[in-house]
C-alpha positions in Angstrom: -22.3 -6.1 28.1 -23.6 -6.8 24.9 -21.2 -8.1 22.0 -20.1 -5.4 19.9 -20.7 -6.4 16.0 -18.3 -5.4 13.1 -19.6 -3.6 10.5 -19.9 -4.9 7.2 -20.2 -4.1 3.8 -22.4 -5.7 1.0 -20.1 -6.7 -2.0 -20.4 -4.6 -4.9 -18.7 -3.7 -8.3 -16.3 -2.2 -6.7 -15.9 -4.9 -3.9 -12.5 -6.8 -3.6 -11.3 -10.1 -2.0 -10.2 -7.6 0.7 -11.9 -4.3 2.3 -14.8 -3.4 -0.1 -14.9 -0.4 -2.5 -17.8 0.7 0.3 -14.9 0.2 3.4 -12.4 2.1 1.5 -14.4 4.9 0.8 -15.4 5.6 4.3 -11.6 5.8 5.3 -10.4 8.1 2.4 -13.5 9.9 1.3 -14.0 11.9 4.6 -13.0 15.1 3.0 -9.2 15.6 0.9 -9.3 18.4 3.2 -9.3 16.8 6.1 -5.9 15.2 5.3 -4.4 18.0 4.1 -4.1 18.9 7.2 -1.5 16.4 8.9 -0.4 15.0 5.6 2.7 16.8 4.2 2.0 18.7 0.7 2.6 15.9 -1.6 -0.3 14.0 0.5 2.0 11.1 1.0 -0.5 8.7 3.5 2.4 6.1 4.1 5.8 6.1 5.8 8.7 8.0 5.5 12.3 7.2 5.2 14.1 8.5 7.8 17.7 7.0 7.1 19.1 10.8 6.6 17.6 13.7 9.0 15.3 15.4 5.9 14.2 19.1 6.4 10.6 18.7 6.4 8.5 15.1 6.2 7.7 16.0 2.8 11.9 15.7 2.2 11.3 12.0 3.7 8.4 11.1 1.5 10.3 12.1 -1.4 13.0 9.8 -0.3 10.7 6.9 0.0 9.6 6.8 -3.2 12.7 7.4 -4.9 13.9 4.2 -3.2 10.6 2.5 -3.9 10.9 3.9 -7.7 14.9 2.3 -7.8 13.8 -1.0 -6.2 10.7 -0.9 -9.3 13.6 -0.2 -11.6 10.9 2.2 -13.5 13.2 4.8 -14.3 12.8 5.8 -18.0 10.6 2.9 -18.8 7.7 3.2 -21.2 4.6 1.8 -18.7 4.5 2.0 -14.8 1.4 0.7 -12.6 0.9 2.0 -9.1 -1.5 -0.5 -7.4 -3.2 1.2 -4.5 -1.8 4.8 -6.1 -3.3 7.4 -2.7 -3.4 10.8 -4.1 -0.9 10.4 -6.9 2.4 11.5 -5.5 4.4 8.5 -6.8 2.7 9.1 -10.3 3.4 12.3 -10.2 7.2 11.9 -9.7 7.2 8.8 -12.1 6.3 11.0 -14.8 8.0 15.0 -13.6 11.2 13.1 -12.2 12.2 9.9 -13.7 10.9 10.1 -17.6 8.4 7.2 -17.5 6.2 7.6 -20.5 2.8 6.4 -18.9 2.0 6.0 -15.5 -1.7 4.1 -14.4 -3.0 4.4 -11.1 -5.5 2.2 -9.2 -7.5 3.4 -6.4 -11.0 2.7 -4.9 -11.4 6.0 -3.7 -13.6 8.5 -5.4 -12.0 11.2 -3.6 -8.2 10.4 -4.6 -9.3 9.8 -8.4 -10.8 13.7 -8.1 -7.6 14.3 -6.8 -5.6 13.5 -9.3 -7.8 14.4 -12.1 -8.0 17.7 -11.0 -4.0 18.0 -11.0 -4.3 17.3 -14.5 -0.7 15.7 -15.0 -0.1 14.6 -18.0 0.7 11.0 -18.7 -0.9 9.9 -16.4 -4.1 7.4 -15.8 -5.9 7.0 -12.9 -8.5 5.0 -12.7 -11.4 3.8 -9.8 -10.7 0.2 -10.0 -9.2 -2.8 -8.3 -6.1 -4.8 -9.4 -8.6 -7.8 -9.8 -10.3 -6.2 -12.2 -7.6 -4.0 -13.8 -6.7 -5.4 -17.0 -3.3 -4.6 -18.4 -4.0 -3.9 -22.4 0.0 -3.5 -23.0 2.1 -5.0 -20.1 3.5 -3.1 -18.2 7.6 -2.5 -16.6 7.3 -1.6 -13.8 4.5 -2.4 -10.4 4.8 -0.2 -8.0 2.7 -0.8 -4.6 2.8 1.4 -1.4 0.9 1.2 1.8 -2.0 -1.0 -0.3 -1.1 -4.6 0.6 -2.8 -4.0 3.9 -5.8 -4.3 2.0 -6.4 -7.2 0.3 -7.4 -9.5 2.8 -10.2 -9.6 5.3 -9.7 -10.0 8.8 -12.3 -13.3 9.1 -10.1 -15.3 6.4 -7.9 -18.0 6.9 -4.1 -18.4 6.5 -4.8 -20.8 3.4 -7.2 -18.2 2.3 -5.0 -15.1 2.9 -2.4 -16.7 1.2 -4.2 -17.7 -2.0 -5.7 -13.9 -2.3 -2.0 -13.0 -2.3 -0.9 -15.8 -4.8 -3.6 -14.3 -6.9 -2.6 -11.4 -6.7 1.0 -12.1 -7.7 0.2 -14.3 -10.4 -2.3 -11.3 -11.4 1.3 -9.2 -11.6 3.6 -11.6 -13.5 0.9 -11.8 -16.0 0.2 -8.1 -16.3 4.6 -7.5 -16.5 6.4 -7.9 -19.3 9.2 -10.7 -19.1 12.2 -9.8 -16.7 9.6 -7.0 -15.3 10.1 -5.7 -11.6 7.9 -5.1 -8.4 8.2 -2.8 -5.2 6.6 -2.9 -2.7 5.9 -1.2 0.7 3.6 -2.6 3.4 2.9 -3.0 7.3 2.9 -6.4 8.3 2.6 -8.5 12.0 6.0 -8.9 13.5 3.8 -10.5 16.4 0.7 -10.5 17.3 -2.6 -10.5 15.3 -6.1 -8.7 14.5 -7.9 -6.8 17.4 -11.6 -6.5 16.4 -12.2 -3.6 18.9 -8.3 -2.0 18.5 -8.5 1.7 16.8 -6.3 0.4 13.9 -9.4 -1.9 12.8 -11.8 0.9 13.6 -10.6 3.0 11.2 -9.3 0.4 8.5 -12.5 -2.0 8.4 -12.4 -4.9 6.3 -9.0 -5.1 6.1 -5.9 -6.8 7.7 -2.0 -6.4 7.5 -0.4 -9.7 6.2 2.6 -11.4 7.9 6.3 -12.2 5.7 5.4 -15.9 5.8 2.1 -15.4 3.7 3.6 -12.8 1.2 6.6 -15.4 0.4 4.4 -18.0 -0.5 2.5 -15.9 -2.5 4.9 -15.0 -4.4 7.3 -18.5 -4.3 8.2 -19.5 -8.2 6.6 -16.2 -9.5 8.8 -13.5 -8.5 12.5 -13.7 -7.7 12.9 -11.9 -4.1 16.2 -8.9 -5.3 16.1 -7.3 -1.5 13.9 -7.1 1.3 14.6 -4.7 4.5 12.6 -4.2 7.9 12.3 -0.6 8.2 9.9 0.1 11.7 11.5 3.2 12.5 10.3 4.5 9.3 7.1 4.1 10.7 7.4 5.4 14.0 9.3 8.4 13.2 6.1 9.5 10.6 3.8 8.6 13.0 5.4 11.0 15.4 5.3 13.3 12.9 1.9 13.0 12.0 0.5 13.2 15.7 2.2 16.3 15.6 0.7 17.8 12.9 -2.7 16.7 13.8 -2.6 17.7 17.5 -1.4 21.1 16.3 -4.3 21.4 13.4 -7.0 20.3 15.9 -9.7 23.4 15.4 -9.4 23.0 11.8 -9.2 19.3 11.6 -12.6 19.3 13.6 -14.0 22.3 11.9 -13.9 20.1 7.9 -14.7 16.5 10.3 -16.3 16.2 13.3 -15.0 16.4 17.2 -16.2 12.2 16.8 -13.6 12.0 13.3 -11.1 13.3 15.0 -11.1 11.8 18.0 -11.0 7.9 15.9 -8.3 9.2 14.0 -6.4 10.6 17.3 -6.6 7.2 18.8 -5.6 5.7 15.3 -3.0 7.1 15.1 -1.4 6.8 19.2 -2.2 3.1 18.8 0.3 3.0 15.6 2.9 4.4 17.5 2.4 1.9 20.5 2.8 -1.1 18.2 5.8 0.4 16.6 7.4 1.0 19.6 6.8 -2.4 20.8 7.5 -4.4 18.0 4.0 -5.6 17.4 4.7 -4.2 13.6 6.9 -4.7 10.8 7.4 -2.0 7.6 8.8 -4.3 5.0 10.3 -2.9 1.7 10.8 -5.3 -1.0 11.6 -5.9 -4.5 10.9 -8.9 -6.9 12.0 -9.6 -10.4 9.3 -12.0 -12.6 10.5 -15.3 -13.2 10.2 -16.1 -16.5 11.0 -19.6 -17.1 12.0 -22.6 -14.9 15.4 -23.5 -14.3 17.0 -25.0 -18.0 17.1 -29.0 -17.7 14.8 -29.2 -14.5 12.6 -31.9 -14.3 9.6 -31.5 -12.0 11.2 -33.9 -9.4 14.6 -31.9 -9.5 16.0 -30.9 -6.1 19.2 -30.7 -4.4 21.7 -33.2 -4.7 19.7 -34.6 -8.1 21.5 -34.7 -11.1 
């Protein structure tokens, strides 16, 4: 049998140190319809939280980012960045909900940025750019980051590698926040295990990898003060399930705006998510990190415990 290759993408201006402008856009410019139909109204493309039985899986969106929004601690604040911002439903409630005065979004997809445009919110930015090349004209209070981290590395790189795109990015953060400035963020990442070239997870994300704890730590190590960090796979699993749901039962329409071939990738998508939720192959980590300012008062470079 002859070796199956993965497709690649030429770098571009819109190309990142992870999945390429190009990769992006063939996951989430395949129609907004199209996910309309097994996304819940707010077009929420990242898990729930299921700690309370909601009413609906829009209810459990809802409750993610409000959580995310508290661990951001962007409530009221003047300037808000959502890295990786999906169709806008976080900026929309950072700016109807919790009285932030400007909210920027950063997305690759041409698709979402219509999106959001067309809502025509007010206060709010969005803009078809990376956080590479994003420049922050005012700093900001608050980062916000869901379901985007899976991104910004390519399956081919090393750890060393993978680590030093996240330490960029981080240091890319601190530098963009204002001093004592927070972060949240949500992410998948390897509890086990490791990248599957011919999995359906990689056929549908291309050019892109989940990180693992150990990589995001030392990306972040003397930048960003860890506040809280929880382990959350049952979030996961439980959206998933809804989401299967809602596409099995939207089939005819999901392959009248796709294809019988997009739906059938995105079927076996999303069954292999569940299957590495339910055995443990996956982590959802929540986290939030305050920007280290200054070093330690009195510490000398060769400071450690038990030196005076």
């Amino acid at each position: 049998m002859a070796e199956r290759r993965r497709k690649t993408y030429p770098r571009t201006a819109l190309s990142t140190l992870g999945a390429s402008g190009q990769a992006i856009r063939e996951h989430y410019d395949v129609g907004n319809e199209f996910f309309q139909l097994w996304l819940d109204e707010t077009m929420t493309y990242s898990a729930a939280m299921w700690k309370e039985t909601p009413a609906s899986l829009a209810e459990a969106q809802k409750r993610k980012r409000a959580h995310l929004i508290r661990l951001a601690r962007a409530a009221g604040r003047e300037r808000v960045l959502d890295v990786g911002c999906g169709w806008g439903s976080c900026l929309e409630d950072l700016i109807s909900h919790y009285g932030v005065g400007h909210a920027v979004g950063l997305t690759l997809s041409s698709a979402q940025v219509e999106w959001i445009e067309s809502r025509k919110l007010p206060r709010v930015e969005v803009r078809l750019e990376s956080w590479e090349d994003h420049e922050a004209t005012v700093p900001y209070d608050s980062i916000i980051s869901i379901g985007a981290f899976e991104h910004f590395v390519r399956p081919e790189l090393t750890c060393d590698e993978r680590v030093s795109v996240y330490r960029e990015f981080f240091s890319k953060c601190h530098s963009m926040l204002r001093p004592g400035g927070w972060m949240a963020i949500q992410t998948q990442a390897y509890m086990r295990g490791g990248y599957c070239a011919d999995s359906p997870l990689s056929a549908v994300f291309p050019e892109s990898d989940m990180p693992r704890l150990s990589e995001i730590a030392a990306g972040f190590d003397s930048l960003f003060e860890l506040e809280s960090l929880t382990n959350d796979p049952q979030d996961y699993y439980k959206t998933l399930e809804a989401w299967v749901a809602r596409f099995h039962e939207n089939r005819d329409r999901i392959i009248a705006v796709s294809s019988q071939r997009l739906y059938e990738r995105f079927s076996r998508f999303l069954e292999g998510g569940l299957k590495g939720y339910a055995s443990r192959v996956f982590m959802l980590l929540r986290f939030s990190l305050r920007r280290v300012d200054s070093r330690c008062p009195g510490r000398s470079s060769g400071a450690g415990i038990g030196t005076v």
